[in-house]
N, C-alpha and C positions, 0 to 999 in steps of 0.2 A: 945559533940554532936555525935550521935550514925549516921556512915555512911555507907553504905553497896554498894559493888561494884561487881557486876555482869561478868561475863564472858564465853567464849566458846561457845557460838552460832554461827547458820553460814547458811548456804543452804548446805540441805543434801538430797539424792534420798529417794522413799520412801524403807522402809526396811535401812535405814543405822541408823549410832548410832552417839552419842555426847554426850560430856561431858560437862558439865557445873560448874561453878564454883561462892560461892561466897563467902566476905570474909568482914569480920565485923570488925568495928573501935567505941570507946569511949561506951561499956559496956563491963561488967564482960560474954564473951562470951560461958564460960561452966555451967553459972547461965541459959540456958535460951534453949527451946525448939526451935528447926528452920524450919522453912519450906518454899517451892517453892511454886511458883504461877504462871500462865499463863492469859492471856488477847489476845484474838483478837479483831479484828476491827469490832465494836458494839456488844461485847459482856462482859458483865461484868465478873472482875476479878474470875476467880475460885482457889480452891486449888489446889494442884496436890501430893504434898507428902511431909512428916514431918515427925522428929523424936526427940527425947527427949534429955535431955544435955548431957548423956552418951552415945548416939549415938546406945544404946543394944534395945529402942524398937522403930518399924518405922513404917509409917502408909499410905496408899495408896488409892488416888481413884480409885474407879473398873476399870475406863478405863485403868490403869494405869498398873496393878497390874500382874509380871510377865516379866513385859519390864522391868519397872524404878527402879532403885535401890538408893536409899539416903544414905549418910554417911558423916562422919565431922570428921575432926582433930583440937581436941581442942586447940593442941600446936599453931595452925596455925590459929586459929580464922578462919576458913573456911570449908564450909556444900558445898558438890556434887549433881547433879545429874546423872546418869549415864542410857542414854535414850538408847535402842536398839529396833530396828524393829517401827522405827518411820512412820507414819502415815501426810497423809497430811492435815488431820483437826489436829493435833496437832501443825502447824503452827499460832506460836502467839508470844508475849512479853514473856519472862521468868524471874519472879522476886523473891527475896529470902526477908524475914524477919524472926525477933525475932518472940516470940509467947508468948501471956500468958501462966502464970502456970495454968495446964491442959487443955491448949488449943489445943491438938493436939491428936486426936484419932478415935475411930469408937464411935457415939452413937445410940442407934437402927440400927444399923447395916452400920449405914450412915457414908463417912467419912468426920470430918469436921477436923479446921485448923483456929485460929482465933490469927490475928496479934496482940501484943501490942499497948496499945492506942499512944504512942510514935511512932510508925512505920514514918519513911519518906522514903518513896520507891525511892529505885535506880531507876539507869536510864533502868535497866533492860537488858538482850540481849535477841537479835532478833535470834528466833529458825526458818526457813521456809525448807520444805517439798516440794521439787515439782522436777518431771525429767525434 
């Protein structure tokens, strides 16, 4: 049973940074592309940033793009994110899943990011943004 366990969120001012962390259990975890996701309250899940199973190409939505950094250690079954000059609509749930193969990139210039029909979302951690 594939389970994935979220961490390092917190309450941070705007402008500060955090790390997040998350770390996968019951699949072949350098078989599979990874990516973050955010949720606030009444707003449907978006992506946020993903990158491939060698962790060499990463992909970002434009909000994103410049602050967040992705990265994973495969030894360790665990994908980053690494936020700086956070924002307080960035304030929401931060969730990490597996991705289909080619599921993760820019097309028409857009970026998307689409979970495994498997996916059972962690319980996530709470990123909030406020002085």
């Amino acid at each position: 049973q594939v389970q994935v366990v979220e961490s390092g969120g917190g309450l941070v001012q705007p402008g500060g940074s955090l790390r997040l962390s998350c770390t996968v259990s019951g699949l072949n975890f350098d078989d599979y592309a990874m990516g973050w996701f955010r949720q606030s309250p009444g707003k449907e899940r978006e992506g946020v940033s993903c990158l491939g199973w060698s962790g060499t190409s990463t992909y970002y939505v434009d909000s994103v793009k410049g602050r967040y950094t992705i990265s994973r250690d495969n030894a360790k079954n665990t994908v980053y994110l690494q936020m700086n000059s956070l924002e307080p609509e960035e304030t929401a749930m931060y969730y990490c899943a597996p991705l289909l193969p080619i599921g993760c990139g820019y097309r028409n210039g857009h970026y998307y990011s689409t979970p495994v029909d498997f996916v059972k979302w962690g319980q996530g951690t709470q990123v909030t943004v406020s002085s």
